[in-house]
N, C-alpha and C positions, 0 to 999 in steps of 0.2 A: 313913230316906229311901228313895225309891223310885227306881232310876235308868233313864233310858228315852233311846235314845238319838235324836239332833237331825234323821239322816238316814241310810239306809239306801243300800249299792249294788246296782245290778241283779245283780251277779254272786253277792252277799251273797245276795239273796232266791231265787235258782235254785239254791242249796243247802239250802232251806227244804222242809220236807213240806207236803204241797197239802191247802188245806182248802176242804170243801167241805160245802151244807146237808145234814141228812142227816132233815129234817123232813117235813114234810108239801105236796107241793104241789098246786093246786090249779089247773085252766085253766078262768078265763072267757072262752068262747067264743062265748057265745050270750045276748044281752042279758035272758033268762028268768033267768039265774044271778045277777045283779049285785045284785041287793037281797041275797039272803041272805047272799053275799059282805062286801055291807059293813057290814051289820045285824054279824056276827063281829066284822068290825074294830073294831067301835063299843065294843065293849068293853075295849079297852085303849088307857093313856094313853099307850102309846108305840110306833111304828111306822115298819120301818125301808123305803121308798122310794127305788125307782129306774125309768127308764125304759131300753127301747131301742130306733132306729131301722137301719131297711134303711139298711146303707150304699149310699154312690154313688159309682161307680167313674167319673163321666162330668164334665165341667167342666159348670156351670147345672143340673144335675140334680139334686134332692133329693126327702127323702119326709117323711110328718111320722109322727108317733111310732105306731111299730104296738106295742107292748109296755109297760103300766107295772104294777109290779111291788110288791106292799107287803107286808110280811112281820111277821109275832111271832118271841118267841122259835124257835117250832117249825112254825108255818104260813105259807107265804105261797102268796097268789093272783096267778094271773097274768091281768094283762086283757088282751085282746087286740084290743088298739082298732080295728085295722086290719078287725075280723068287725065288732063292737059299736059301733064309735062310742066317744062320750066321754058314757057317759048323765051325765042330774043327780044319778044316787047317787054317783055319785063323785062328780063338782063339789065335790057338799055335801058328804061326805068331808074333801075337802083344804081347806075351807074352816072343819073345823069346829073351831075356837080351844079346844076342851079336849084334844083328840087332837096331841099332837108329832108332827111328820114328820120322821124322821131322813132327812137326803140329804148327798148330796156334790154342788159345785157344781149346786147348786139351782136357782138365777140360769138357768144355760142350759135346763132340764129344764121348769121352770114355762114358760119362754119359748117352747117349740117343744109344751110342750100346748096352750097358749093359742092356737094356729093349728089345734087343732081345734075348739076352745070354749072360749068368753071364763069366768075365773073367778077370783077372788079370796079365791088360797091366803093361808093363816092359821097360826099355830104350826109355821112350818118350821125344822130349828135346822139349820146349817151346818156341817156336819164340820169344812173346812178354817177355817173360826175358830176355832171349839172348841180345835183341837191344838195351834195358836198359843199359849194359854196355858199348855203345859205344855213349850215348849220345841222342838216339833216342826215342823222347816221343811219337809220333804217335805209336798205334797198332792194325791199321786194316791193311791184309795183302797189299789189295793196295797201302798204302801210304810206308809202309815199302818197299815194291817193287821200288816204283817211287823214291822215295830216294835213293836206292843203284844201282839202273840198271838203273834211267829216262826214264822207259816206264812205260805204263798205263796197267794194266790188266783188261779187262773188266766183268765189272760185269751183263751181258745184258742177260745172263740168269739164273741168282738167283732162281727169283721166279716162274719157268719152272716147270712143271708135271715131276720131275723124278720117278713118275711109273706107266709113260706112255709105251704103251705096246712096241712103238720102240722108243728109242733117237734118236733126230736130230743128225747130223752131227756138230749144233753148240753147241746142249747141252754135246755131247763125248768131244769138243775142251775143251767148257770153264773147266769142269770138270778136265780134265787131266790137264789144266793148272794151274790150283789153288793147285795141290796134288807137281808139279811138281815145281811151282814158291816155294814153302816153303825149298823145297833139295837146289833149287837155291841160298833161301837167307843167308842158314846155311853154305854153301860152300864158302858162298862168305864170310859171317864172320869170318869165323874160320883162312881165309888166310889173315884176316887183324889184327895186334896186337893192341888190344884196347886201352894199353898207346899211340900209334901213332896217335890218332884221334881226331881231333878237330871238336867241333861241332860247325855249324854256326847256331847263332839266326834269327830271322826277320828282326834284325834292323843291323844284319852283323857284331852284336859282337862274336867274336870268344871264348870259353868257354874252357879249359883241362876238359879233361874227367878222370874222378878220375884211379888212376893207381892201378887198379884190375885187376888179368890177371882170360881170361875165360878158361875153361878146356875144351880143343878141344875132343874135342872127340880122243843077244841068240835069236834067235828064238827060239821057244817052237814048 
């Protein structure tokens, strides 16, 4: 039996070592790069996605999404929608029903692309469902993280200018590791059988997890 536990506390996760992508990244910046970009992607069945927007520090004020981010095991690209737009290689991308799209609350991310350009995304699988079935009530991507791997993913540039004219070097890291740590946590699930899983509570009583099975799914 595999025991994984139900929920994680913040104080628990900041005594965690920090994990972070250590792959390949990649900035699309200039709509000449996007083909060859997703011509890459096109080759695997699974890819971990995420987006980010400038925050807004002002009441009525927002932006729409300058950053979205899809990653492999070891590469991920960053687009940067806010230079390029939302071409139709991606569109067709996220649209295309043999490629998965790993995400976390997806629902809002689809939502606030689609106010660049209309599309209808295909094979998206949903983290915070997914972990449901093995027990796991946390669903921010952190604690999900910390729970199945015990490291921390830092959150230290959230609220950063992504359309800022250049990205930091930390704002390319955290990026790519949040699009990247989602492929992580879906890979890591799909190799555990969720009848095998015992979820431990706070007080270390040990709980069966109901017996559902889940449907598993280059340089350029």
């Amino acid at each position: 039996m595999i025991e994984l536990a139900q929920s994680i506390k913040k104080d628990e996760i900041n005594e965690l070592p920090i994990e972070r992508f250590e792959g390949r990244i990649f900035e699309i910046d200039q709509k000449t790069k996007v083909k060859a970009a997703v011509e890459y992607l096109k080759n695997y069945g699974a890819i971990g996605f995420d987006t980010e927007t400038r925050p807004s520090f002002k009441k009525g004020v927002s932006y729409k999404v300058a950053l979205l981010q899809l990653s492999t095991d070891d590469t991920c690209f960053l687009f940067r929608l806010n230079k390029i737009g939302f071409p139709q290689e991606l569109r067709t991308l996220l649209q295309n029903t043999k490629i998965k799209k790993i995400a976390l609350s997806s629902h809002d991310d689809i939502a606030a692309l689609r106010r660049r350009a209309d599309f209808r995304p295909a094979n998206f699988v949903e983290i915070q469902k997914m972990v449901k079935e093995y027990g796991i009530t946390d669903q921010s991507l952190q604690k999900i993280y910390a729970i199945l791997f015990e490291k921390k993913i830092s959150k230290s540039q959230r609220l950063s200018n992504w359309e800022s004219a250049i990205l930091t070097d930390k704002q390319k890291t955290y990026a790519a590791t949040d699009a990247w740590t989602t492929l992580r946590i879906y890979e890591k699930l799909i190799d555990i059988n969720p009848d095998n899983v015992v979820t431990i509570t706070r007080n270390d009583d040990a709980t069966q997890m109901p017996q559902d099975t889940l449907a598993a799914a280059g340089n350029i």
